[in-house]
TIFIDO-751668 format. One line per field, with one value per residue: x, y, z of N, C-alpha, C in turn. Coordinates in steps of 0.02 Angstrom, whole numbers. Example, Ala and Ser with C-alpha at 12.3 -4.5 7.8 and 13.67 -1.06 7.14 Angstrom:
<sites>
n.x: [660_642]
n.y: [-284_-112]
n.z: [390_354]
ca.x: [615_684]
ca.y: [-225_-53]
ca.z: [390_357]
c.x: [660_645]
c.y: [-165_2]
c.z: [390_394]
</sites>
This chain:
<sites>
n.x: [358_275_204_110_31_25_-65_-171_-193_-234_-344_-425_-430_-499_-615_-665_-684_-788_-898_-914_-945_-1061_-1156_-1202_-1143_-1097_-1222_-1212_-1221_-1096_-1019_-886_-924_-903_-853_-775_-709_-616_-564_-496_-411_-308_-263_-205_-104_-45_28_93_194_335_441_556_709_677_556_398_269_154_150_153_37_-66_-211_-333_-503_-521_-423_-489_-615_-623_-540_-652_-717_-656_-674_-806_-841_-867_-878_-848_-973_-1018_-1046_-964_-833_-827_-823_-717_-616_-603_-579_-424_-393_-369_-261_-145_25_66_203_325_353_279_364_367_416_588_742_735_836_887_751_749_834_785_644_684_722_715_735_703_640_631_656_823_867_914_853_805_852_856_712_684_564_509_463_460_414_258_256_282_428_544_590_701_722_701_650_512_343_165_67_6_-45_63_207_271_324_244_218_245_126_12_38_106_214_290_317_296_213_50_-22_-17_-25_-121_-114_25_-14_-78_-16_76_11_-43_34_85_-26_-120_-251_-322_-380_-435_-514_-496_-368_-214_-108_16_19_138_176_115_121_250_339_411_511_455_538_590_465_452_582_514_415_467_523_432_381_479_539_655_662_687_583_484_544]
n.y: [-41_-113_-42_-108_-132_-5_44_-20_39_131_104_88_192_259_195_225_357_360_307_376_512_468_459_329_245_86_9_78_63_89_72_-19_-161_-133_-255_-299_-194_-231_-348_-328_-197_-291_-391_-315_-248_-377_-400_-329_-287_-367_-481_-443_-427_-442_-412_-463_-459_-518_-532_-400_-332_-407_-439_-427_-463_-339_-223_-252_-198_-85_-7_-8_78_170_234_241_364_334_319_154_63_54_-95_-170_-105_-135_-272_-315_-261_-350_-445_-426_-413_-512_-554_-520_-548_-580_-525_-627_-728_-622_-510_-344_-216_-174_-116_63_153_66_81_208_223_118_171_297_235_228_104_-40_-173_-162_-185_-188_-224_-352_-505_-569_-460_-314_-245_-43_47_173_287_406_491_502_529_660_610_584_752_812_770_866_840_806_696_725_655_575_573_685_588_626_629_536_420_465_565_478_458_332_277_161_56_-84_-86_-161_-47_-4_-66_-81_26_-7_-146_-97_-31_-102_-179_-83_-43_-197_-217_-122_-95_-163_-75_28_7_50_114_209_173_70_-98_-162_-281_-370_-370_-424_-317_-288_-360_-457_-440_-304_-237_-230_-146_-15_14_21_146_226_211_211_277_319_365_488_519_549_641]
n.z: [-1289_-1419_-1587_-1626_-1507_-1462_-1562_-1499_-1391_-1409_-1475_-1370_-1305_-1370_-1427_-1264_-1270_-1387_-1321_-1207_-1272_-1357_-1217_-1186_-1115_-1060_-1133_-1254_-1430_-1494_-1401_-1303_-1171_-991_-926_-1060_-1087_-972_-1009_-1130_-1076_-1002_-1085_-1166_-1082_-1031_-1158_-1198_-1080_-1007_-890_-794_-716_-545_-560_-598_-730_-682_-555_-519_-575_-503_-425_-276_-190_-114_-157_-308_-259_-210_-316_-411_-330_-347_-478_-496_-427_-302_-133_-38_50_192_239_153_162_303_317_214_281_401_321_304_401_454_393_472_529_672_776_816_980_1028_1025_989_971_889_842_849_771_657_597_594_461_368_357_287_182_20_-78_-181_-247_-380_-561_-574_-434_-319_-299_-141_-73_36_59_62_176_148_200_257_115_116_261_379_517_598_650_622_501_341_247_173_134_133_101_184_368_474_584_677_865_877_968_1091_1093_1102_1239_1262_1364_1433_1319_1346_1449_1507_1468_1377_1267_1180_1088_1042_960_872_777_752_681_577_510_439_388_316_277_359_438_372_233_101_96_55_97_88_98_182_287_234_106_74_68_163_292_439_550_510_510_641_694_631_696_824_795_786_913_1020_1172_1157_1054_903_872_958_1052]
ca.x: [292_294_178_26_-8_6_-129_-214_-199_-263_-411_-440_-449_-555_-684_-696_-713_-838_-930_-948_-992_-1123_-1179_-1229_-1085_-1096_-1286_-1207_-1200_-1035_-955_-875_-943_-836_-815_-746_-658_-565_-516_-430_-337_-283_-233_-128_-51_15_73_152_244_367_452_636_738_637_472_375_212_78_127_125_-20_-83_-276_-367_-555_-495_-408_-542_-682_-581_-535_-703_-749_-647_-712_-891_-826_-938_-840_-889_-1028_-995_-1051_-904_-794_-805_-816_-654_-552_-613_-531_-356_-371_-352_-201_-84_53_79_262_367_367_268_416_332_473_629_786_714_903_889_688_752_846_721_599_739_739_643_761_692_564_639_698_882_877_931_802_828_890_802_710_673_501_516_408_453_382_234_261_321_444_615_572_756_727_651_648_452_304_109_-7_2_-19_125_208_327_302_198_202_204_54_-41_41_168_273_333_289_295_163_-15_-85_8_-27_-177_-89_83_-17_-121_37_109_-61_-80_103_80_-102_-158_-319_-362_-406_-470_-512_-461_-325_-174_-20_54_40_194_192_51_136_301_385_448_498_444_605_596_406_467_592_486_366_520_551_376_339_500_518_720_679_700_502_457_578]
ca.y: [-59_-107_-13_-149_-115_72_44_-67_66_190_107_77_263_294_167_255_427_373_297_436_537_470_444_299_192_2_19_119_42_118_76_-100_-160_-129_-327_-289_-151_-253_-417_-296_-195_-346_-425_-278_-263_-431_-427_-243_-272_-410_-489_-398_-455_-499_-392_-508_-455_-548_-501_-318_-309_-429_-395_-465_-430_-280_-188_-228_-154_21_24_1_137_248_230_274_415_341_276_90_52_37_-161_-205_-77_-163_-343_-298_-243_-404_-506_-403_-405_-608_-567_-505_-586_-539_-568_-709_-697_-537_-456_-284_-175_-167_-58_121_156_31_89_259_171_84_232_334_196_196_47_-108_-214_-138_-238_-174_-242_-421_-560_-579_-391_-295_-178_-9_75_251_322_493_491_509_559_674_545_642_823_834_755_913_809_726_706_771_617_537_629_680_531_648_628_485_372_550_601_443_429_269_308_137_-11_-128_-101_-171_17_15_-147_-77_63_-63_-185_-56_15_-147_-215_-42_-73_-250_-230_-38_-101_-201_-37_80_-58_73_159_210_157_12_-146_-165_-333_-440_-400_-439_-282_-284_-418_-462_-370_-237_-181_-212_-74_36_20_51_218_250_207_189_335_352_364_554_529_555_678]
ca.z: [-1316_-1502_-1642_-1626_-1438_-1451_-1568_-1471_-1316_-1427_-1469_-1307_-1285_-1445_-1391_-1207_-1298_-1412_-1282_-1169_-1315_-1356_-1183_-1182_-1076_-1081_-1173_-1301_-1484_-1513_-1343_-1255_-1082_-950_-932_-1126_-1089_-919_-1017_-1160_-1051_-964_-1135_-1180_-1018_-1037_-1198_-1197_-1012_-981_-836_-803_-663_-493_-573_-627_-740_-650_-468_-525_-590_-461_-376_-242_-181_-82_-231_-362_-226_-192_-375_-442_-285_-366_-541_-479_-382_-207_-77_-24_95_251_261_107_199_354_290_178_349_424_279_302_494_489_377_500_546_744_812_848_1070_1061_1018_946_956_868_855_818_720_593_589_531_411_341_340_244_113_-44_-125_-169_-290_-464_-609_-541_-375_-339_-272_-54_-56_105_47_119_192_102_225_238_38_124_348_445_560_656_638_590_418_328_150_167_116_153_63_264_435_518_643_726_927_883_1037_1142_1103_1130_1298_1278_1415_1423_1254_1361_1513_1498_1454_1280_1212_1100_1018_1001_931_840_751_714_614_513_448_428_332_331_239_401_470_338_146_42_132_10_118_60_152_185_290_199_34_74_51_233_323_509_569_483_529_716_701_604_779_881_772_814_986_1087_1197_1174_988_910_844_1040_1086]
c.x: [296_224_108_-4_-2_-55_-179_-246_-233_-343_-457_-486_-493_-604_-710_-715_-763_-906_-943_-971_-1059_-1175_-1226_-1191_-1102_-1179_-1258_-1187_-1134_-961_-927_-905_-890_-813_-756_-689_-585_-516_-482_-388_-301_-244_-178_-96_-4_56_120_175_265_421_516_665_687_581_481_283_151_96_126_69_-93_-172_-304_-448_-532_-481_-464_-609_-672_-554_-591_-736_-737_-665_-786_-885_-871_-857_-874_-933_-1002_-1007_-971_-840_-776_-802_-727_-592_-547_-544_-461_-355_-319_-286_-116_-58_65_163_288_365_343_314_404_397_561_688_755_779_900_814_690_768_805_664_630_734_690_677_716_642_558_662_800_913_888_872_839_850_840_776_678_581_454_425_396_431_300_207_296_370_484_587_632_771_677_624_561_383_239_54_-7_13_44_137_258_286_250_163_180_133_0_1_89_233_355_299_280_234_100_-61_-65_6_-82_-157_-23_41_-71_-72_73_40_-64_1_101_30_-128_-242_-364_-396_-440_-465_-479_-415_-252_-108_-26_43_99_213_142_75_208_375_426_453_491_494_588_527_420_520_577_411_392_517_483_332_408_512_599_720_668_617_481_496_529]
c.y: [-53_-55_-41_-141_-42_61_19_-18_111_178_93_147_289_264_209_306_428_350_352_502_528_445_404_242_120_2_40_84_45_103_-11_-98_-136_-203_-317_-257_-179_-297_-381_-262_-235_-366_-368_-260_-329_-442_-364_-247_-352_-434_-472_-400_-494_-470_-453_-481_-461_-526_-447_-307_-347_-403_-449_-428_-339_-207_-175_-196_-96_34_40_58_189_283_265_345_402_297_196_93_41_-34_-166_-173_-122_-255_-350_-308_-306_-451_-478_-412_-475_-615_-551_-538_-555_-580_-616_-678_-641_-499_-390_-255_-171_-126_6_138_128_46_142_236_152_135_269_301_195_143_-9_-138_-181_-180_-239_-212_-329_-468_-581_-495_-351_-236_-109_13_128_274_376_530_527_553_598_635_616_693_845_820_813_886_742_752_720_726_571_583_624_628_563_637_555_437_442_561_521_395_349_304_242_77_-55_-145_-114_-117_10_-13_-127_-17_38_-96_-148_-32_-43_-170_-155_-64_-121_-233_-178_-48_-138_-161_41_23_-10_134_164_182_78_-44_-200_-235_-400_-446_-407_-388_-254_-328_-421_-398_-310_-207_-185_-164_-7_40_49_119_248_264_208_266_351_384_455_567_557_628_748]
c.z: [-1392_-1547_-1631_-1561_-1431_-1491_-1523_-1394_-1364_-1460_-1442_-1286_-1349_-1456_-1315_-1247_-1325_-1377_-1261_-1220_-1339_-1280_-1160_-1123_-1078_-1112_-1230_-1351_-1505_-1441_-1312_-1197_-1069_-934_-999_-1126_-1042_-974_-1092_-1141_-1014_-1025_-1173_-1125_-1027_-1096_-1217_-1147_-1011_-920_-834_-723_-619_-518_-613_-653_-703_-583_-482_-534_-561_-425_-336_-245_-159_-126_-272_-321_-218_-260_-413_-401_-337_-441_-552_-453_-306_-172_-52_30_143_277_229_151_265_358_243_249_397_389_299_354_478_434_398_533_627_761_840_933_1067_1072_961_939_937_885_811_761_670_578_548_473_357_310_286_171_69_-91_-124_-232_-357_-478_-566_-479_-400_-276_-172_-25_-16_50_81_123_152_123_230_156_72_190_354_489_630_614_612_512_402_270_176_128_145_150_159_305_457_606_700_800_915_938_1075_1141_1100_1200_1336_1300_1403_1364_1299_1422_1468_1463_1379_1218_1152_1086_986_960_850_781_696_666_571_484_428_368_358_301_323_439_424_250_122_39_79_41_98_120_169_231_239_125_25_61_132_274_405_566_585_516_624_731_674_683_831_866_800_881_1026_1121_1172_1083_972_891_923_1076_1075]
</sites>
């Protein structure tokens, strides 16, 4: 970032300050709207970050409805309404892709795999290169990985405890297909849910979220044991 956009960030931050000082917020003589305030940090975003291997500026910093309604939530400190909330999950539902042949489940092995992985979608990486899940960042998965994280419930036993004996009989089809849509589009079931949507934005391909289902639901897998 050169000399003219640190200023530019800093008087970004020395307009908010004097705003909320004088407590007045977008009314306030001394302060920008927040329209004002968006389309300058937008304009120094683009001209202080440039595009470096497969990142590319504009899909990073990328928004849809969805985003700008759970970002502006969190701005307010309220949570969204429960109409936008459930109008939101609507729009993401109708964005899941469902399996080629209703083939939900995968190889759990290459699922760990996958889960294990946090590679992928840096300048570094090369354009077609798989990249991984890097789920335990966040799950519980095999009880034998002790290295995870806490910001997501624990998935250990996962299928177990809701009773998928076998994926494939008639009883299991709505927590398979339940499993595969929150990985696909986690917003389709909670708008402003923090996991990543890992099939709708391309950071996992078809495959891949069918053995991250396997790791989750098949019974031989060590998540079940």
């Amino acid at each position: 970032m050169n000399r003219k956009h640190v200023f530019a960030l800093s008087l970004v931050a020395a307009v908010v300050v004097a705003g909320c000082a004088a407590g007045g917020g977008a009314s306030s003589s001394v302060s920008m709207t927040s329209a004002e305030l968006d389309a300058l940090t937008r304009k120094i975003v683009n001209e202080s970050f440039h595009d470096k291997g497969i990142v590319k500026v504009k899909a990073a910093f990328a928004d849809d409805e969805t985003l700008k309604a759970c970002n502006a939530a969190d701005v307010s400190g309220k949570p969204l309404d429960e109409a936008t909330a459930k109008r939101l999950e609507a729009l993401n539902l109708q964005t899941i892709k469902w399996p080629a042949g209703g083939k939900y489940l995968g190889d759990w092995k290459e699922g760990e795999k996958i889960a294990q992985s946090g590679r992928g979608m840096t300048w570094t990486d090369q354009a077609g290169a798989a990249n991984g899940g890097n789920c335990y960042n966040c799950h519980q998965i095999d009880k034998k990985e002790i290295s995870f994280g806490t910001i997501g419930p624990s998935l250990y036993n996962y299928g177990k405890l809701r009773g998928v004996a076998d994926p494939n009989s008639p009883q299991s089809q709505e927590i398979v297909k339940y499993t595969w849509g929150k990985i696909w589009n986690a917003k389709a079931y909670n708008a402003c849910s923090n996991m990543p949507r890992a099939g709708h934005m391309g950071i996992l391909t078809e495959k891949q979220v069918a053995d991250i289902v396997a790791l989750l639901l098949d019974p031989k897998s060590p998540v079940n044991q």
